[in-house]
C-alpha positions in Angstrom: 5.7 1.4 12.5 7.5 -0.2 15.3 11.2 -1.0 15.8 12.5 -4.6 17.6 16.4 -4.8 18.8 17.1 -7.7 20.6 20.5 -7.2 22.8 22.6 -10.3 23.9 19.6 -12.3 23.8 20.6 -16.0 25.3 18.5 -19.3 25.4 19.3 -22.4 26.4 17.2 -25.4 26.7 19.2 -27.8 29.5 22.6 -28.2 28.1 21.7 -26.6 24.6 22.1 -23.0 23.2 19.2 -22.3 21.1 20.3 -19.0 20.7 23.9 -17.6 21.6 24.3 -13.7 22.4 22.1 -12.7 19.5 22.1 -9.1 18.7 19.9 -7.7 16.0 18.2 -4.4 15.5 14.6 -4.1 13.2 14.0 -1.2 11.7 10.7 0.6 11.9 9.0 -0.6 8.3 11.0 -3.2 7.8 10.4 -6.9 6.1 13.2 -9.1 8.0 13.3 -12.8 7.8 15.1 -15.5 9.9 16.6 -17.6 7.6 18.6 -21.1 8.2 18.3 -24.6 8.6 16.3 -26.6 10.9 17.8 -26.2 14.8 19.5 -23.2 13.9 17.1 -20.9 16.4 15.0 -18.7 13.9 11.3 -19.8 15.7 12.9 -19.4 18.8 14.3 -15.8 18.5 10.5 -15.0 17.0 9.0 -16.7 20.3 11.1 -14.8 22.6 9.7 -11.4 20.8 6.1 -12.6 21.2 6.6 -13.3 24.7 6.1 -17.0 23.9 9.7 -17.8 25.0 11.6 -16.0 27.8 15.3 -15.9 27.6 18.1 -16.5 29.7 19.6 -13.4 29.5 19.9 -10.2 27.4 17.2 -7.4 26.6 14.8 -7.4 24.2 13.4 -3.6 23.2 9.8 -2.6 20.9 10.2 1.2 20.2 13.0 1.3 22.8 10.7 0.0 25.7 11.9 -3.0 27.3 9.7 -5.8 26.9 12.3 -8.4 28.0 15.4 -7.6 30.4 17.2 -10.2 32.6 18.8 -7.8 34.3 16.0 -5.5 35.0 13.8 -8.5 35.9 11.3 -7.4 33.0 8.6 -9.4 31.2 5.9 -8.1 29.6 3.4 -10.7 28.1 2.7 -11.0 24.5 -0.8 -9.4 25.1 0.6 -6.2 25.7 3.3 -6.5 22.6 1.3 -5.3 20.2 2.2 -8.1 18.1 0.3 -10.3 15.6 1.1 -14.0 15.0 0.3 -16.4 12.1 1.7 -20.2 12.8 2.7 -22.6 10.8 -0.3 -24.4 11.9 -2.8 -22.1 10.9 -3.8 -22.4 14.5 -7.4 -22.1 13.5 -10.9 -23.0 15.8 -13.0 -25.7 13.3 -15.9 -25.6 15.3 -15.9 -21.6 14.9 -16.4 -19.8 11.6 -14.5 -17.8 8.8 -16.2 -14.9 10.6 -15.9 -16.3 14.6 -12.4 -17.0 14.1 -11.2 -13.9 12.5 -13.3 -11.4 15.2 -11.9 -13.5 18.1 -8.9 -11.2 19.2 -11.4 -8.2 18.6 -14.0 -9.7 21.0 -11.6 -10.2 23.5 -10.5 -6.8 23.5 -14.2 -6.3 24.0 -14.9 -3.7 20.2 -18.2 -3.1 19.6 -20.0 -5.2 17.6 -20.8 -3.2 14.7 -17.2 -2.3 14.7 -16.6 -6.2 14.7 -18.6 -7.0 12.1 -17.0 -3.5 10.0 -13.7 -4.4 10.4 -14.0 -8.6 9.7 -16.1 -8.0 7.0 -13.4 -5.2 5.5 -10.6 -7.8 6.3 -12.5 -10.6 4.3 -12.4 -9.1 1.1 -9.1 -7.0 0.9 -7.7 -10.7 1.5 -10.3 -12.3 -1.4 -12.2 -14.4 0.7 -15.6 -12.3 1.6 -17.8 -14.4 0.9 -16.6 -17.1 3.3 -17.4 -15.9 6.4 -19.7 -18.7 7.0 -18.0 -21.2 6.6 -15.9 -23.6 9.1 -11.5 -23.8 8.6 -12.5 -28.0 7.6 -14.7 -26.8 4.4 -11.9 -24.4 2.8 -8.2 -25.1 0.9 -5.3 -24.5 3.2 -4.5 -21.7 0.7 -8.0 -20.3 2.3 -7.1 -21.4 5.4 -3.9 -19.0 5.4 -5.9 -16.1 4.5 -8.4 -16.6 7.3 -5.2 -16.8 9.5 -3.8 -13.5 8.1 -7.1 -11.9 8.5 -7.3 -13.0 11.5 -3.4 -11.6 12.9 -5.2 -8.2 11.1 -7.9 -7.0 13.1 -6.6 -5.8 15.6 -4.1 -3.5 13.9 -0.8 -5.1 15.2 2.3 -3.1 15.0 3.8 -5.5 14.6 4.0 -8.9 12.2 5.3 -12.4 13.6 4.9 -14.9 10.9 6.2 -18.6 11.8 6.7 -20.6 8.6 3.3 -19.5 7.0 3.7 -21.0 4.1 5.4 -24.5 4.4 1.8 -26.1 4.2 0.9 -25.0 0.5 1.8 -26.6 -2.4 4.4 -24.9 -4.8 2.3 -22.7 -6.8 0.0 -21.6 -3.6 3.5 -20.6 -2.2 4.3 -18.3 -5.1 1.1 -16.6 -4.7 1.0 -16.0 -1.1 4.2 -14.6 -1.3 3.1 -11.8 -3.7 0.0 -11.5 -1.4 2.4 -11.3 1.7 4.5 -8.8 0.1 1.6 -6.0 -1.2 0.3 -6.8 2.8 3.6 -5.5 4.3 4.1 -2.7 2.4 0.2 -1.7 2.2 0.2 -1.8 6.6 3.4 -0.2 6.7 4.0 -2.8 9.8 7.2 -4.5 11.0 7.7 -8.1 9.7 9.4 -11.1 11.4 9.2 -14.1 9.3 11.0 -17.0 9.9 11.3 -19.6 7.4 14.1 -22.2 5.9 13.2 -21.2 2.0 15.9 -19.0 0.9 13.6 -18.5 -2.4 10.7 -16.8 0.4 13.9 -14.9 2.1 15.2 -13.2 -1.2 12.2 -12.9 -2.5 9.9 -10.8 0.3 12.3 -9.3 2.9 14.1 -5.9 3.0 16.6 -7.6 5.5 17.6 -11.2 5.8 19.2 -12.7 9.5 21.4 -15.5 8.2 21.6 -18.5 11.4 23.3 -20.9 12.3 23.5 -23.1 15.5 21.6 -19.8 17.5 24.7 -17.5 16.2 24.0 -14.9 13.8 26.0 -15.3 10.3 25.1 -12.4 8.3 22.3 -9.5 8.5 22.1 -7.7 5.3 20.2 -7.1 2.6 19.0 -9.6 -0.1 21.1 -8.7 -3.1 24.2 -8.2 0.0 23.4 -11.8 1.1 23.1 -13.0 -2.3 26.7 -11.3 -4.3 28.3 -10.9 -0.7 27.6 -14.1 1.5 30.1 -13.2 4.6 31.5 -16.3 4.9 31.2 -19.8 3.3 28.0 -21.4 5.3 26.0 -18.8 3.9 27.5 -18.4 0.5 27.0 -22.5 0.9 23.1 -22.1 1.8 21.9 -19.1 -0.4 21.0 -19.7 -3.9 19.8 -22.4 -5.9 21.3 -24.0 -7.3 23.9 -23.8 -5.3 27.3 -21.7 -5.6 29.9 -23.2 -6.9 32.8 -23.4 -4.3 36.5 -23.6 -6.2 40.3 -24.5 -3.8 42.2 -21.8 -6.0 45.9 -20.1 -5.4 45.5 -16.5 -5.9 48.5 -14.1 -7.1 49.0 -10.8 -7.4 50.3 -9.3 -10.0 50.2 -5.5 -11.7 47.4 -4.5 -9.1 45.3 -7.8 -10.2 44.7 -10.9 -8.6 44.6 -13.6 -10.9 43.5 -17.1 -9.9 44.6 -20.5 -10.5 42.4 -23.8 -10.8 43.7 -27.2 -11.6 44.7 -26.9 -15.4 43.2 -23.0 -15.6 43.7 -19.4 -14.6 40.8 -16.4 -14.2 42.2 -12.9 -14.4 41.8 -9.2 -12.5 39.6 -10.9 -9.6 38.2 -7.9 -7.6 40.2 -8.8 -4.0 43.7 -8.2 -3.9 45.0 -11.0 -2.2 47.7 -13.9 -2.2 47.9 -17.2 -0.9 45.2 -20.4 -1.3 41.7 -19.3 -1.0 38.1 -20.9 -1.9 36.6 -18.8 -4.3 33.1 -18.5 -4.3 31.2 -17.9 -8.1 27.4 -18.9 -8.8 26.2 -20.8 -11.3 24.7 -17.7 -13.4 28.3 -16.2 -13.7 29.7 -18.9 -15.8 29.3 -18.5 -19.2 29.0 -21.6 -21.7 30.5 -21.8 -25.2 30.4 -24.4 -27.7 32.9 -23.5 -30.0 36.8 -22.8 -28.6 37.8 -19.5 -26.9 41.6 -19.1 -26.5 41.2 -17.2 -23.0 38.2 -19.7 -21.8 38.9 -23.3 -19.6 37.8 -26.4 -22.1 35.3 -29.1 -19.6 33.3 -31.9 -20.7 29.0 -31.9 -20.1 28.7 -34.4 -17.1 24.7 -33.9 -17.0 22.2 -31.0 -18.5 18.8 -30.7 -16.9 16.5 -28.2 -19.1 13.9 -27.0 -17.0 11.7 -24.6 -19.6 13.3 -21.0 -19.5 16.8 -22.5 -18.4 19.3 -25.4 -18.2 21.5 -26.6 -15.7 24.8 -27.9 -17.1 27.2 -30.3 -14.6 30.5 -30.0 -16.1 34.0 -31.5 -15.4 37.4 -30.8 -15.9 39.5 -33.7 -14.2 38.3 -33.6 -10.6 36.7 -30.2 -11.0 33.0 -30.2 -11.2 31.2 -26.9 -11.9 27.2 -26.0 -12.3 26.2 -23.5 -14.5 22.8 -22.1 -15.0 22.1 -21.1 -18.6 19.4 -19.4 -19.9 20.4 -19.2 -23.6 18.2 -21.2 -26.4 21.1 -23.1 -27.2 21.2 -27.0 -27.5 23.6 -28.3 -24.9 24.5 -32.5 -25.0 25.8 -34.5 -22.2 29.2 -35.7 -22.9 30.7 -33.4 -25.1 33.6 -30.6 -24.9 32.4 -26.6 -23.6 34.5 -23.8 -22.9 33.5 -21.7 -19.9 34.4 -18.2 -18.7 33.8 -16.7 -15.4 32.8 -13.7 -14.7 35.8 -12.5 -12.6 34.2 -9.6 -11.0 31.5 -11.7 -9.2 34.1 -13.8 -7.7 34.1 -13.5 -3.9 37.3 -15.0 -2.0 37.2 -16.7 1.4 39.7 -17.9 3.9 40.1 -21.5 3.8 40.9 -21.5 7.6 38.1 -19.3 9.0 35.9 -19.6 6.2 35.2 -15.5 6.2 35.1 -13.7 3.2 37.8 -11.7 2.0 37.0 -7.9 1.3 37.1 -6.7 -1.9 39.3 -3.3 -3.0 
């Protein structure tokens, strides 16, 4: 297992900062994914690891060796990273096959050939496609196609993963496989994983740290569930989750060691921060609960839309101006246009400065 840490990493392309002072630290073992939108710098932090990309300044460290320093005048090329890379693209020969393509970076390193043939045939079927060796990249599914690129980043025992959005290629259901198959791989290697991607459903689901960016700054770099309940500041409480949060203008006051919120014609009690002043409070869509008959302590809205999609519904309601989404998983019948009373689920209300947009610690 290999540790990464990346120290006031800089890029620029002309006038534009792909990546601005980044500072990050990868633990030996560890599943991280560069998450954000498109531009934000996720593929380029990956290609400055690899030795793909060379920064403008900073240091960038594999078990505390500098492969990158600007100061130092250090660059060490990605063949002696021990890194392995799987692109987007697959990146795969087609007039090579299955077995050509996978044994290339063994070859190169010039491996016997029985030890070749061992270790590509071994490869083939731990990843379920052994039997394809003889075939070319042009006869196989891309879900096949991936594999053969996996197996391929394999044999030569990287320390290291670098996977570049692997999986954007498949189609939805490929996805959800691969990403079980991804997952059993990391933790069956034991390697380092860097996985860049823009689906927050791939982040959550596979990493054991997420690297929240935005505009080549670095939002948040925490774990899933601390990403997820404890977004640190309103872009990535904005971008995580699906559907989205819901984002609420509220006045909070305090009052007997409580916080209790108002909103338009309604108030939520004993919110976890203690705070006072207008705020945007922050609740997803799983922490509202729906009722159909009246509650005296619950806020009365009117169904807008409800979209049942098999195990769940999601219900747009209104209240004046307000619009809220709420993700119910209840058998319950739910009709557009009528009157439902909600009630939030205080404690998994996080608070965030309307100003600076950070979020507002909780006692």
């Amino acid at each position: 297992m290999h540790s990464i840490e990346l120290r006031h990493v800089t890029k620029k392309y002309g006038p534009v900062i792909a990546v601005n002072d980044l500072n990050l630290t990868i633990a030996p073992g560890s599943f991280l994914t560069l998450l954000g939108p498109s531009g934000c710098g996720k593929t380029t932090v990956l290609r400055m690891i690899a030795g793909l990309e060379e920064p403008d300044a900073g240091d960038i460290l594999i078990d505390g060796r500098p492969v990158f320093s600007a100061a130092q005048d250090i660059f060490v090329p990605p063949s002696q990273r021990n890194l392995g890379l799987v692109f987007q693209s697959y990146a795969l020969w087609p007039h090579l096959t299955v077995f050509q393509n996978v044994a290339f970076g063994l070859e190169m390193a010039k491996r016997s050939k029985p030890e070749i043939k061992d270790r590509v045939n071994a490869i083939l079927k731990d990843l379920q496609i052994g039997e394809m060796g003889k075939r070319y990249p042009q006869e196989m599914s891309g879900g096949q196609q991936q594999r053969v690129a996996l197996a391929r980043m394999l044999a030569p025992k990287p320390g290291i993963f670098l996977l570049d959005e692997p999986l954007s290629n498949l189609d939805a259901r490929l996805r959800v496989d691969m990403r079980s198959e991804l997952k059993r791989l990391h933790r069956d290697t034991h390697a380092t994983a860097v996985y860049v991607t823009h689906d927050q459903i791939e982040a959550l689901t596979m990493s054991t740290h997420i690297a929240v960016m935005k505009e080549g700054r670095l939002q948040q770099y925490a774990s899933p569930n601390q990403v997820y309940r404890n977004p640190a500041n309103l872009f990535v409480a904005d971008f995580i989750g699906s559907p989205k949060i819901n984002l609420l203008d509220v006045e909070a006051i305090a009052h007997d060691g409580n916080t209790r919120l108002r909103c338009g014609s309604f108030e939520i009690d004993k919110v976890p921060a203690r705070a006072s002043g207008k705020f945007v409070a922050a609740i997803r869509p799983e922490d509202i609960r729906i009722s159909l008959e009246r509650i005296p302590s619950a806020a009365e809205f009117l169904t807008y839309a409800v979209l049942p999609a098999g195990a769940e519904s999601i219900v747009n309601a209104r209240c004046g101006d307000l619009s809220v989404v709420i993700r119910e998983t209840r058998d319950i019948e739910i009709e557009m246009d009528r009157p439902v009373w909600l009630t939030f689920d205080a404690k998994k209300i996080n608070l965030y400065d309307k100003t600076t947009g950070d979020l507002i610690p909780s006692d």
